[in-house]
N, C-alpha and C positions, 0 to 999 in steps of 0.2 A: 327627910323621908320618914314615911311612917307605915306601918305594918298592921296587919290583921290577919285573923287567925279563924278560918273555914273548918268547922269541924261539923263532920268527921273528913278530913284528906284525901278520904278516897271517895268526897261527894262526886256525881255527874256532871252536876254542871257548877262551875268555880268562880263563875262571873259574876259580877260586882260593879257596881255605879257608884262615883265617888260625888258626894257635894257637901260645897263648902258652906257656914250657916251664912256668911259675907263675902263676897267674891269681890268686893273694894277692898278687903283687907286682905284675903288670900286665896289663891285658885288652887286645883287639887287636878292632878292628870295622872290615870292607871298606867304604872310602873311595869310591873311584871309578876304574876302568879305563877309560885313552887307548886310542883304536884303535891307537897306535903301539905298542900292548903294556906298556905302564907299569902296574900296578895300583897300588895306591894306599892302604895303611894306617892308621888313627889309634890311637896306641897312649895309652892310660890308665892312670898310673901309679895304683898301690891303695896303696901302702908300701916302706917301705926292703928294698931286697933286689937279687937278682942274676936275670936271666933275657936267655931268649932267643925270638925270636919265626919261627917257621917259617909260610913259603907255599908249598903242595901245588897244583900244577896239577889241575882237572878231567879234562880231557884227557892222560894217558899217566902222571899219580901222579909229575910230577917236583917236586923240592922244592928251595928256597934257606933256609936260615934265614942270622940276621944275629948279629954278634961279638955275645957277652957284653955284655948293655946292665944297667947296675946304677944302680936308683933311691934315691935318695938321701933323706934325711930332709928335707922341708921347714921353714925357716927362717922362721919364726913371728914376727909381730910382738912386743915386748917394751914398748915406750911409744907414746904419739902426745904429743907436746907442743904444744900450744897459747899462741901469745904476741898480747897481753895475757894471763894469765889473770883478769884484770879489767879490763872495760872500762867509763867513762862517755863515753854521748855525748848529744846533742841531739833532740829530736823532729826530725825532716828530716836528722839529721845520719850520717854514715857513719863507721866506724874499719875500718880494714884492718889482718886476722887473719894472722898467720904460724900452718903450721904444718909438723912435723919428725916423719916417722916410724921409729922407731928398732929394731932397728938397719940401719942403711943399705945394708945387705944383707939384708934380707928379702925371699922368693921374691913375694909380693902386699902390696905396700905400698898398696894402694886404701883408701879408707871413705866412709862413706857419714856425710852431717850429715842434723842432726834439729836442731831449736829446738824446745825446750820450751815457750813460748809465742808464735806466730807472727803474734798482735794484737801484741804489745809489738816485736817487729824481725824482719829475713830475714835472708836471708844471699845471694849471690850465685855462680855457680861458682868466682870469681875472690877467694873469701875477703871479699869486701866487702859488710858488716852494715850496717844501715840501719835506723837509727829510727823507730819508726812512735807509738808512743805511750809512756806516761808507765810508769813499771814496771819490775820486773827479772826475766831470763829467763835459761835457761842454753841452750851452742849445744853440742851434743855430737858429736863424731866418732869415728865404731866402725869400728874394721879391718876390713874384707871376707874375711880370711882363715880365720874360727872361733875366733881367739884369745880374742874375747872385750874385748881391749883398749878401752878408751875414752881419749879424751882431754878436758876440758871445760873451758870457758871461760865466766864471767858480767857479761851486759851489763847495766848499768844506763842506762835512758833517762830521760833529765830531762826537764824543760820547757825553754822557750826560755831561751842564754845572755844576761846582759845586754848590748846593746852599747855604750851611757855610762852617764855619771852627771852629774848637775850638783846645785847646791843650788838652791831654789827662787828662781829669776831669778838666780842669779851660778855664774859658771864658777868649779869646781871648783881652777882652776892659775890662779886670774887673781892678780894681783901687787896689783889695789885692794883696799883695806881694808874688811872686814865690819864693821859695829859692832851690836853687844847691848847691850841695857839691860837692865835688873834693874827 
């Protein structure tokens, strides 16, 4: 956003026409004018290039434009990594997801998760998957930028882990003797 400055503040009329010197490289649409005279720009970059944006008073045709503003190529997502890229967990049970979007300089490092089958597990804002039934499902996360980029990961949910073992009536670590007959 970019500003401009009406003096004196307490002109009549405050209105202003905003145009861009390139409208292939960036558009310009009136924001909002303070009575203190500030008007108020939002400039939209289109593409890589050089421009400059002029504001025309209504009142007496006086103009400001501002320095040489040059838009630059946006830095596109290239990977999303996802760690596990395999996970098993438990009916009830949770694994918490890392993930890295690369490269670490990307202008919109955002995305957006989908789960492939959302009866078999979720996911949470906070990366934390959760079991819900028996099955395997994938959790995918796509770059908000247009890249196209995906990152994916597959959860497999099992049924309940065992929590012991014994043999039938003796403990499994006991130091007394079994005996079998033949």
């Amino acid at each position: 956003k970019y500003a401009m400055i009406i003096s004196p503040g307490n002109a009549t009329d405050l209105g202003v026409e905003w145009t861009s010197s390139n409208p292939a490289v960036a558009t310009v649409k009136h924001d909002r004018t303070e009575l203190s005279g500030i008007v108020h720009v939002e400039l939209t970059a289109v593409s890589p290039g050089k421009v400059t944006i002029t504001c025309k008073t209504n009142d007496g045709g006086y103009t400001a434009t501002t320095d040489e503003i040059t838009v630059l190529e946006p830095v596109m997502v290239e990977a999303i990594e996802v760690s596990p890229e395999m996970a098993k967990i438990a009916v009830n049970g949770v694994k918490q997801l890392q993930v890295s979007v690369y490269p670490t300089n990307a202008d919109n490092k955002d995305y957006e998760v989908s789960v492939a089958d959302s009866a078999i597990a979720t996911i949470d804002e906070n990366l934390l998957v959760s079991g819900l039934s028996i099955g395997q499902t994938e959790i995918i996360f796509k770059a908000k930028d247009g890249s196209g980029v995906e990152g994916r990961t597959t959860i497999q949910v099992l049924g309940a882990m065992p929590q012991s073992i014994s043999f039938d009536g003796h403990n499994a670590n006991s130091t007394a003797p079994y005996e079998l007959y033949s």
